[in-house]
C-alpha positions as semicolon CSV with decimal commas, in nm:
position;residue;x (nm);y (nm);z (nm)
1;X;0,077;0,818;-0,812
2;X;0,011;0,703;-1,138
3;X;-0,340;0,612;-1,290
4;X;-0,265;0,217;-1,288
5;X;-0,549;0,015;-1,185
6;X;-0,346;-0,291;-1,049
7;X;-0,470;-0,592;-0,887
8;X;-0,376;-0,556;-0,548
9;X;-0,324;-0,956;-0,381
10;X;-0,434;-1,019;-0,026
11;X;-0,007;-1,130;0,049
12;X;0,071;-0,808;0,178
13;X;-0,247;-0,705;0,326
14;X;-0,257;-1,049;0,526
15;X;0,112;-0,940;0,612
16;X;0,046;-0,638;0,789
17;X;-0,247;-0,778;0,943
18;X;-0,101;-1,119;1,109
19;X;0,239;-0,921;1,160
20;X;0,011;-0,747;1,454
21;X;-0,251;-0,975;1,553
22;X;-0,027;-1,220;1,565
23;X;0,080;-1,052;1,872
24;X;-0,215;-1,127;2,045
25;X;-0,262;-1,456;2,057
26;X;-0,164;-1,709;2,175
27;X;-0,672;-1,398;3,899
28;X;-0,703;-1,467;4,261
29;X;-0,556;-1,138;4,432
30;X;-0,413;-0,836;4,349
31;X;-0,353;-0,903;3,938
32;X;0,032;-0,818;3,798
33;X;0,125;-0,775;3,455
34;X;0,237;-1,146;3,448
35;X;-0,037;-1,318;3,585
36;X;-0,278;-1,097;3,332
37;X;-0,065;-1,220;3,047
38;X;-0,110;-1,577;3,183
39;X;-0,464;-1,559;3,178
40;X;-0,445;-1,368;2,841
41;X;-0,220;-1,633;2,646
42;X;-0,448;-1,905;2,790
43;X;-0,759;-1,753;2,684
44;X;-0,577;-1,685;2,321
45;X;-0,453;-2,049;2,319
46;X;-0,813;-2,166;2,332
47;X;-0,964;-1,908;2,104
48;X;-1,223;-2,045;1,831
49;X;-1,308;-1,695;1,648
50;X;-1,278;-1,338;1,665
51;X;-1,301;-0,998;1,493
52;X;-1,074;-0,787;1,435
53;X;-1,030;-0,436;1,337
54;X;-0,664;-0,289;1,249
55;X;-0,560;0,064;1,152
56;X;-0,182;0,147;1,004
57;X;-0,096;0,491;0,996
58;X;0,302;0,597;0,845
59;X;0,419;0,921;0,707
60;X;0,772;0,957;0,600
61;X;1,035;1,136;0,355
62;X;1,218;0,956;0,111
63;X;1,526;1,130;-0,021
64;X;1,659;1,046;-0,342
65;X;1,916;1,236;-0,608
66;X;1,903;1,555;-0,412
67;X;1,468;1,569;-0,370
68;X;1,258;1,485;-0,140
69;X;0,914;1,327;-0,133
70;X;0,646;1,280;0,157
71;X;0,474;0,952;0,189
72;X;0,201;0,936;0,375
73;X;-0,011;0,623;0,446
74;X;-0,363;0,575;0,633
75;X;-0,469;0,197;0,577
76;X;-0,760;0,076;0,786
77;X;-0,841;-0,319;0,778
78;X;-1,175;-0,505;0,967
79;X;-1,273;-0,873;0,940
80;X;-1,310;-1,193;1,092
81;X;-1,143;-1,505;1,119
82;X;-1,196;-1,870;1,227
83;X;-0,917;-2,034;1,397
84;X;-1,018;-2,374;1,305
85;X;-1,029;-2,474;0,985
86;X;-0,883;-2,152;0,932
87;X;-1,096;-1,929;0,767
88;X;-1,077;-1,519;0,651
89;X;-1,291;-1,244;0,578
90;X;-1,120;-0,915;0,546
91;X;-1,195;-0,580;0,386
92;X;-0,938;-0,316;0,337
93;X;-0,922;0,060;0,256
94;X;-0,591;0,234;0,209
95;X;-0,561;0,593;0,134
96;X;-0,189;0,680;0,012
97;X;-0,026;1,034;-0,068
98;X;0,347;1,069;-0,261
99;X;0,464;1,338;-0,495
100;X;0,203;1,552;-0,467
101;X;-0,067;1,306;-0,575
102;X;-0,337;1,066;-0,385
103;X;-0,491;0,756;-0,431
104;X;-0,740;0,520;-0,262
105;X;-0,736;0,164;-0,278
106;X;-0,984;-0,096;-0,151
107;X;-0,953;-0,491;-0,101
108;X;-1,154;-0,739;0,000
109;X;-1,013;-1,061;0,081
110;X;-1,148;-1,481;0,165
111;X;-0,883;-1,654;0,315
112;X;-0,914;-2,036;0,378
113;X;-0,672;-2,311;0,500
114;X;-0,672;-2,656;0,207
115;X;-0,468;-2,891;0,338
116;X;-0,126;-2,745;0,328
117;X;-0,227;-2,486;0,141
118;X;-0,344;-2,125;0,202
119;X;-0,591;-1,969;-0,083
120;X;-0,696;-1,629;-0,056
121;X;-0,936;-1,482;-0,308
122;X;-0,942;-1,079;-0,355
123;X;-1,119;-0,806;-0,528
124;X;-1,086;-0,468;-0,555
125;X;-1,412;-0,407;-0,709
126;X;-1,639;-0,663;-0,557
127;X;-1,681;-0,832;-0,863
128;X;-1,385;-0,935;-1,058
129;X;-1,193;-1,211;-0,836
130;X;-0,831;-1,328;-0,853
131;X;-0,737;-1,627;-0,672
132;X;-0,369;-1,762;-0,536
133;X;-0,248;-1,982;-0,294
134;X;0,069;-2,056;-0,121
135;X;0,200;-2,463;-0,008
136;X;0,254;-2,380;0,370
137;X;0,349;-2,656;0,645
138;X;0,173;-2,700;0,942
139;X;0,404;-2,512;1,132
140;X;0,304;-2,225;0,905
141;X;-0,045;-2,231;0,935
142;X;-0,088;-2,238;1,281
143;X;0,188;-2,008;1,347
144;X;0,006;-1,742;1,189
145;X;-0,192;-1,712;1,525
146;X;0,044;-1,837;1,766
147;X;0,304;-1,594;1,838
148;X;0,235;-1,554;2,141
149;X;0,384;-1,243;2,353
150;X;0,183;-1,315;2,643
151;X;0,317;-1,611;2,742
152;X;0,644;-1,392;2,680
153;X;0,559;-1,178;2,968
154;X;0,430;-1,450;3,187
155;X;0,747;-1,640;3,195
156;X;0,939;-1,296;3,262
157;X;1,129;-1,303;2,903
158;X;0,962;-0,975;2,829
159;X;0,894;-0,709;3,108
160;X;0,560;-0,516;3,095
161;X;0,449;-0,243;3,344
162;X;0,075;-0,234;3,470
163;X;-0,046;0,096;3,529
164;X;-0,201;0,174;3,809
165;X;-0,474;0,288;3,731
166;X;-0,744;0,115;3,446
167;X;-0,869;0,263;3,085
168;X;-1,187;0,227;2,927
169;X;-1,218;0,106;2,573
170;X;-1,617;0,106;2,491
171;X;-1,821;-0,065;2,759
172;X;-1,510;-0,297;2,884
173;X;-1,326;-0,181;3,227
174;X;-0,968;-0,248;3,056
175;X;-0,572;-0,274;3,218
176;X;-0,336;-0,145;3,058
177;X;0,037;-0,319;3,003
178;X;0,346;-0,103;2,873
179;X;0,633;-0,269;2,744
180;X;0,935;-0,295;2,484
181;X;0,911;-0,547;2,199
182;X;1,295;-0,607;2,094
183;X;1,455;-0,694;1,748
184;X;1,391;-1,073;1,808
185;X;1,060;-1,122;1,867
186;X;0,966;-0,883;1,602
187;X;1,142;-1,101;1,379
188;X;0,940;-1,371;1,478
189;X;0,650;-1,241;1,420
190;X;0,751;-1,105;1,119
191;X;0,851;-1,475;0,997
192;X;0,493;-1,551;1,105
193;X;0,342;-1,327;0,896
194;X;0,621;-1,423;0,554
195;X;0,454;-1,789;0,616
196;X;0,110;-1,638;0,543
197;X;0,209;-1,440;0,270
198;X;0,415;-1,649;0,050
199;X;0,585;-1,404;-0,214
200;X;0,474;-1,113;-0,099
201;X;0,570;-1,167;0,256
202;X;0,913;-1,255;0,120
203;X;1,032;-0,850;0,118
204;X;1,043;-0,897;0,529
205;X;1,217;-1,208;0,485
206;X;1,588;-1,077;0,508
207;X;1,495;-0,788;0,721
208;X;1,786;-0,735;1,041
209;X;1,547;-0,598;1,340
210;X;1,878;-0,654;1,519
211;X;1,900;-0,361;1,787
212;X;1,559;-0,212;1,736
213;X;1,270;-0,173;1,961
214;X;0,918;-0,097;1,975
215;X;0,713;0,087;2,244
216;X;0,382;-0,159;2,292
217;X;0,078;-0,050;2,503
218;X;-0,137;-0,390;2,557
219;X;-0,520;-0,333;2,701
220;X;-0,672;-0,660;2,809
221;X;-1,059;-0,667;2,912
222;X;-1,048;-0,702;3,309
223;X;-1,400;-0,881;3,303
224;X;-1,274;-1,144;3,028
225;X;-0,912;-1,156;3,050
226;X;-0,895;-1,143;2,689
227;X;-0,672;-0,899;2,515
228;X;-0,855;-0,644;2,348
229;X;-0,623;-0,369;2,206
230;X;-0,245;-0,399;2,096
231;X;-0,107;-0,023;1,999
232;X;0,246;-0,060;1,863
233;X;0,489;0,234;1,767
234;X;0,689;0,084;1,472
235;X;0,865;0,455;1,356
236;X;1,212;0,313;1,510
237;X;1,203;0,076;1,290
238;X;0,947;0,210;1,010
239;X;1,256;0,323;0,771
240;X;1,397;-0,071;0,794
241;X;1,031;-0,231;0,747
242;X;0,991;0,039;0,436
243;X;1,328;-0,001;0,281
244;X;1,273;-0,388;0,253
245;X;0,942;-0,368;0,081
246;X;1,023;-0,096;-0,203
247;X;1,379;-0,269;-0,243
248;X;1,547;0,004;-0,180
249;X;1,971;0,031;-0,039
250;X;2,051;0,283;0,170
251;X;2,351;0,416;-0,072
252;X;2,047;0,523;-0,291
253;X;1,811;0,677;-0,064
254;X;1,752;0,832;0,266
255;X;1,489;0,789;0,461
256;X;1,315;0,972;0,744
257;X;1,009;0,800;0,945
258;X;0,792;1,053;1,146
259;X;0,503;0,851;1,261
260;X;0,433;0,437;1,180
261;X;0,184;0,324;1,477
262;X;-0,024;-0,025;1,458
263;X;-0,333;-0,039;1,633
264;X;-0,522;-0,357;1,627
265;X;-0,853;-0,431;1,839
266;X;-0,971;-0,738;1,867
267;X;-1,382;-0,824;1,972
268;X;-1,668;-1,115;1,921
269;X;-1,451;-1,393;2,096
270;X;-1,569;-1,739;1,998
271;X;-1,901;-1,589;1,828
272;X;-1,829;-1,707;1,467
273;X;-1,955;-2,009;1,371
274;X;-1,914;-2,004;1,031
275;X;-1,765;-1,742;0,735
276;X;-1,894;-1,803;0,362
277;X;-1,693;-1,808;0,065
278;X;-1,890;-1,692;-0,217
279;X;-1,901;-1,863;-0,523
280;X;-1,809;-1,597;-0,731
281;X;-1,457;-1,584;-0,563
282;X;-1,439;-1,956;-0,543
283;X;-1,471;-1,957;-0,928
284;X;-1,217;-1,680;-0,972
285;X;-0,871;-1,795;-1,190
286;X;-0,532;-1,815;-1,038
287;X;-0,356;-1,495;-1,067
288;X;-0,041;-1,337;-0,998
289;X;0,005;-1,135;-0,665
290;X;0,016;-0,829;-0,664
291;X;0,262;-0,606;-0,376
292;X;0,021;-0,372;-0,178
293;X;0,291;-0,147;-0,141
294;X;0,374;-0,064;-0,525
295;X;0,221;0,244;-0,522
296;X;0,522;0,360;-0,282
297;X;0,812;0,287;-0,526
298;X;0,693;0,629;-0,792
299;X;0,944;0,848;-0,570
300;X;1,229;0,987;-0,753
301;X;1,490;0,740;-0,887
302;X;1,736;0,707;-1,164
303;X;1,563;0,579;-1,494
304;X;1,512;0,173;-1,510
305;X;1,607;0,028;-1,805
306;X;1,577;-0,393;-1,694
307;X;1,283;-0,537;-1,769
308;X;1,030;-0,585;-1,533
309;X;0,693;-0,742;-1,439
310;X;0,337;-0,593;-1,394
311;X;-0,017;-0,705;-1,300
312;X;-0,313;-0,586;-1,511
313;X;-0,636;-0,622;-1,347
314;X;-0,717;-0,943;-1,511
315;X;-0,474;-1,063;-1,312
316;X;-0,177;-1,148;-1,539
317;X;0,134;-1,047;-1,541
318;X;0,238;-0,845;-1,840
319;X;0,598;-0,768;-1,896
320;X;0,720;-0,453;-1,874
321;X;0,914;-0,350;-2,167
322;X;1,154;-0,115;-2,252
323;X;1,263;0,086;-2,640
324;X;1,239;0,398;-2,794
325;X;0,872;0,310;-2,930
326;X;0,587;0,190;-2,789
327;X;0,214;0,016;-2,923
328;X;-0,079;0,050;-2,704
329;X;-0,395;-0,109;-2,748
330;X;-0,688;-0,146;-2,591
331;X;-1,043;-0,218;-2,719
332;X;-1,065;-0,028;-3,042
333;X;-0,790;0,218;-2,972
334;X;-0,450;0,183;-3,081
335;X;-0,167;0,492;-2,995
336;X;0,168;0,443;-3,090
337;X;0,416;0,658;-2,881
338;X;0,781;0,749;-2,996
339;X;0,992;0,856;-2,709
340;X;1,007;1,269;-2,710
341;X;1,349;1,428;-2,789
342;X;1,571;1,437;-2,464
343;X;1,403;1,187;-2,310
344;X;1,497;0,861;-2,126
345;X;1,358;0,531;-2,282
346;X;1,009;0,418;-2,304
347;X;0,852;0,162;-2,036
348;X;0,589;0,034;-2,137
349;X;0,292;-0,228;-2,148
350;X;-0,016;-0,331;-2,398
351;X;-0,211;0,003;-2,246
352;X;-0,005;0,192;-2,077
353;X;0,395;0,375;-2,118
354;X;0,598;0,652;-1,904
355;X;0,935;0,813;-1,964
356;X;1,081;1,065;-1,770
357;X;1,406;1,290;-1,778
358;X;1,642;1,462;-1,487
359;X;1,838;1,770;-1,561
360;X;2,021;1,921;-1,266
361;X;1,789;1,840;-1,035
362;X;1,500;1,892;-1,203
363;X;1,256;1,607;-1,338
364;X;1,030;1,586;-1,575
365;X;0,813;1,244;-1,615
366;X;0,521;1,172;-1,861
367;X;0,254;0,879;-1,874
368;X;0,036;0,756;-2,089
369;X;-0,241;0,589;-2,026
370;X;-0,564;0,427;-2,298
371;X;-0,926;0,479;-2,062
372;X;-1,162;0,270;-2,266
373;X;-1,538;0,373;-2,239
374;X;-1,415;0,716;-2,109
375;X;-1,462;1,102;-2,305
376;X;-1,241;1,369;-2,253
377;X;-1,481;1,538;-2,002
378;X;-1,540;1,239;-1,755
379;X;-1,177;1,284;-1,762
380;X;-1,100;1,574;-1,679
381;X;-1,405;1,550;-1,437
382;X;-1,123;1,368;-1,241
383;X;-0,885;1,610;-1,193
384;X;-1,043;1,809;-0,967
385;X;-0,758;1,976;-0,693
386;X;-1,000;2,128;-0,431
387;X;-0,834;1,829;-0,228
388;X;-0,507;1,995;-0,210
389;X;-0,678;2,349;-0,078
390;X;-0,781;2,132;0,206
391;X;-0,441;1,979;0,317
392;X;-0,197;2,196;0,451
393;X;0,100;2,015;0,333
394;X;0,023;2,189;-0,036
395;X;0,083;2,554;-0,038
396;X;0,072;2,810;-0,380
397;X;-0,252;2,584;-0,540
398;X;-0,320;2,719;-0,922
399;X;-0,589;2,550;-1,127
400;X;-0,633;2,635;-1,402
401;X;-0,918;2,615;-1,679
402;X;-0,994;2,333;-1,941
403;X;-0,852;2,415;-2,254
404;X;-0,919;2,284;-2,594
405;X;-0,707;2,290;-2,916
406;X;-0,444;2,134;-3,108
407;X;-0,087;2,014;-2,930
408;X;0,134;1,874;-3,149
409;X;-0,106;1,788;-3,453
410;X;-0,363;1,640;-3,224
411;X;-0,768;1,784;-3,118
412;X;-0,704;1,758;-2,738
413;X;-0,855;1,901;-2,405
414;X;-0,575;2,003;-2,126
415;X;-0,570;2,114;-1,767
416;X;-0,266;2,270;-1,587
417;X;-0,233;2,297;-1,231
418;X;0,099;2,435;-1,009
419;X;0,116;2,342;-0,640
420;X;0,417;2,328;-0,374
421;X;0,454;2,029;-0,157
422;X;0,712;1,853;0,067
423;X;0,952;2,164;-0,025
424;X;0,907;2,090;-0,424
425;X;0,738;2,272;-0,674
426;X;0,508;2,078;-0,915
427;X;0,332;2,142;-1,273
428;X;0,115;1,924;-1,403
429;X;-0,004;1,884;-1,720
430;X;-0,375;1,642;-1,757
431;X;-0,437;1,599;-2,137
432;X;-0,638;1,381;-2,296
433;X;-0,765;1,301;-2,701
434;X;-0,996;1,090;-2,878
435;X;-0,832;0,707;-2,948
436;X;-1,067;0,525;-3,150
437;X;-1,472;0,434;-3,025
438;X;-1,580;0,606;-2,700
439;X;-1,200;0,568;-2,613
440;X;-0,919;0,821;-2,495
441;X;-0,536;0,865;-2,446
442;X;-0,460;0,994;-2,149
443;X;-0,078;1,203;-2,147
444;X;-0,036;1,339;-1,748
445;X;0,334;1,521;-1,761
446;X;0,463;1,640;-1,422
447;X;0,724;1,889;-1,362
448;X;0,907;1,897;-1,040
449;X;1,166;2,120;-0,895
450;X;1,282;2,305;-0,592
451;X;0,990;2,502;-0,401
452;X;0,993;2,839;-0,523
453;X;1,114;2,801;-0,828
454;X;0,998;3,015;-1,120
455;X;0,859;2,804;-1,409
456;X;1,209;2,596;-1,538
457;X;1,100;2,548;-1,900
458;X;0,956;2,663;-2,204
459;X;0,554;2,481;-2,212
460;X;0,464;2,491;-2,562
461;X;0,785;2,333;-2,648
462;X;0,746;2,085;-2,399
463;X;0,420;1,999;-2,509
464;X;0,464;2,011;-2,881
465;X;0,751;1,769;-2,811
466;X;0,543;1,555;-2,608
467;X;0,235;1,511;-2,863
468;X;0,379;1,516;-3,180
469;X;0,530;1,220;-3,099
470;X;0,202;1,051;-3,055
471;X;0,011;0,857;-3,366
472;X;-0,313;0,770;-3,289
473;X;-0,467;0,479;-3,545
């Protein structure tokens, strides 16, 4: 992953979120699975509040060009919501791994219903807001929580199995419900959750879930009747979810999905009277959403040359361009880049640019990045791989030390580190120089090949090539 600091939009996150809960809303005598679900889609048909808590948890291997990269996703989500007016409070944390790198990301999110609107206000660092909103019907709005499965299995549509024997989840006596959810009504709640999330939802919107299945364990409090847990395995149909939201055909890529399980818990039925917007977020300017899942698209692909879209965290969007040269500014630093002999065009924005280059299987890929406020040591304070000593997925970790000196005609500080992972061997270059004020240029180059593979390439040649095409004003 690379060090962008986007604005991540609550379209997505309110995605994944409804896509489950959405499942779960909406006994004289010995109880069976359908009169359970009866008393569960009543209860959820009359429901005023609630909190939930939802965990997402995928890892996977995307194939491209002859490599392969691991993807591994942890996301954790808790909040509350009021049915009526609709109302949101959501906080996120997602921890992501790909291509030998990690990154955390958190979100908070106020959703609230206006009219025929839904406006959700985010941060990422509980100050800076970015507000959007989406014209939805009525059908839309209160089909975010109306999906209702239960009603499915009370009318026989969908079979469940009670076990015979009851669970405990914390202090609640709890039965338990096994069944299959089928292509169909994953779709529908899928479209459910593509009404919430406007543009974002829109990568599910063309999704075929024709065929495809998904093992569901249902707990529902036997005190209460109300459903309490929904645990969902989605790897069957993880690589057709996944493929939708990077964009990617199959002709380019292969995929292969190990684990994606949903759990959602649900608690506090009917105990919220009232969630508060603050006014900072209320204040906040429209901004562009921003895809949750961006991150994943850095796995290996052929070089893009169209011009595309980004989101700074200001929340605008900033077109991405593309050329052999490149101006970044930001503050009082100003870096012009030239793209380095043999490579692929520059991409690039007002602070940031990456180019990359494949030879026989091989990659090579560079990015440069302006840190305002930032010295070379705080930098390379960052870089820190005691992380991958802990995971077993890396194997052969080499740190080395900081160095200092000049690269290419420029004063700069450098760290290498080598490292195996998801059968590829990596080399990665941190470097960093002075850009004006108490500013830096940031130049990570990463090196990828086959596991195993004795070092490819000359490295003072690389980096020469790399920094003396640098200017720094």
């Amino acid at each position: 992953m690379k060090r962008k600091n986007h604005r991540r939009g609550a379209g997505v996150l309110l995605a994944l979120i409804i896509a489950a809960a959405a499942a779960l809303t909406g006994c004289a005598g010995k109880p069976t699975s359908q009169s359970l679900a009866k008393t569960a889609s009543e209860k959820m048909g009359e429901i005023k509040s609630a909190s939930l808590e939802e965990t997402l948890v995928m890892d996977a291997s995307i194939g491209a060009e002859g490599m392969s990269v691991d993807l591994k996703l942890n996301m954790g989500i808790s909040g509350d919501v009021i049915v009526d007016p609709y109302t949101a409070h959501l906080k996120m944390k997602m921890d992501l791994e790909a291509m030998g790198q990690s990154e955390t990301v958190k979100s908070e999110v106020y959703a609230e219903r206006d009219g025929d609107k839904l406006v959700t206000y985010t941060t990422d660092d509980g100050s800076n807001w970015v507000r959007s909103e989406e014209a939805m019907s009525e059908a839309a709005l209160t089909g975010m929580l109306n999906f209702d499965l239960y009603n499915l299995i009370a009318d026989g549509t969908v079979e469940a199995v009670l076990a015979e024997e009851t669970q405990t989840i914390g202090d609640k006596e709890v039965y338990v419900l096994t069944l299959e959810m089928k292509g169909e009504q994953l779709e529908e709640a899928m479209a459910s959750s593509v009404s919430a999330a406007g543009d974002a939802g829109a990568l599910f919107k063309d999704v075929d879930l024709t065929g495809v299945t998904a093992p569901t364990t249902v707990y529902i409090d036997k005190k209460s009747g109300y459903p309490v847990r929904l645990e969902m395995d989605m790897s069957g149909l993880g690589a057709t979810l996944l493929s939708s939201a990077m964009g990617m055909s199959g002709e380019d890529y292969s995929m292969d999905v190990r684990e994606f399980t949903v759990r959602v818990d649900l608690s506090a039925f009917n105990t919220i009277d009232q969630i508060a917007i603050p006014d900072q977020a209320r204040s906040a300017k429209e901004g562009a959403d921003q895809d949750l899942l961006e991150g994943l698209t850095d796995v290996p692909t052929a070089p893009e040359t169209d011009v595309k879209e980004e989101t700074t965290d200001e929340g605008y969007t900033d077109e991405m361009k593309t050329g052999d040269r490149a101006e970044l500014t930001m503050g009082d630093s100003h870096a012009v880049i030239t793209k380095p002999e043999g490579f692929d065009e520059l991409r690039y924005s007002d602070d940031y640019a990456s180019a990359d280059v494949y030879d026989n299987g091989a990659m090579t890929d560079i990015f440069y990045y302006l840190f305002e406020n930032t010295t070379m040591d705080q930098y390379l304070d960052f870089t820190d791989a005691s992380y991958m000593r802990e995971d077993a997925d890396y194997s052969n970790v080499k740190e080395g030390e900081i160095q200092s000196g000049t690269i290419g005609g420029h004063e700069a500080k450098w760290k290498k580190t080598s490292f195996d992972y998801s059968n590829l061997a990596f080399i990665k270059y941190e470097i960093c120089m002075q850009a004006g004020g108490n500013n830096i240029l940031s130049v990570e180059i990463t090196c990828t090949n086959d596991a195993g593979t004795e070092q490819w390439f000359d490295e003072k040649a690389l980096l020469e090539n790399v920094l003396s095409h640098i200017e720094i004003k």
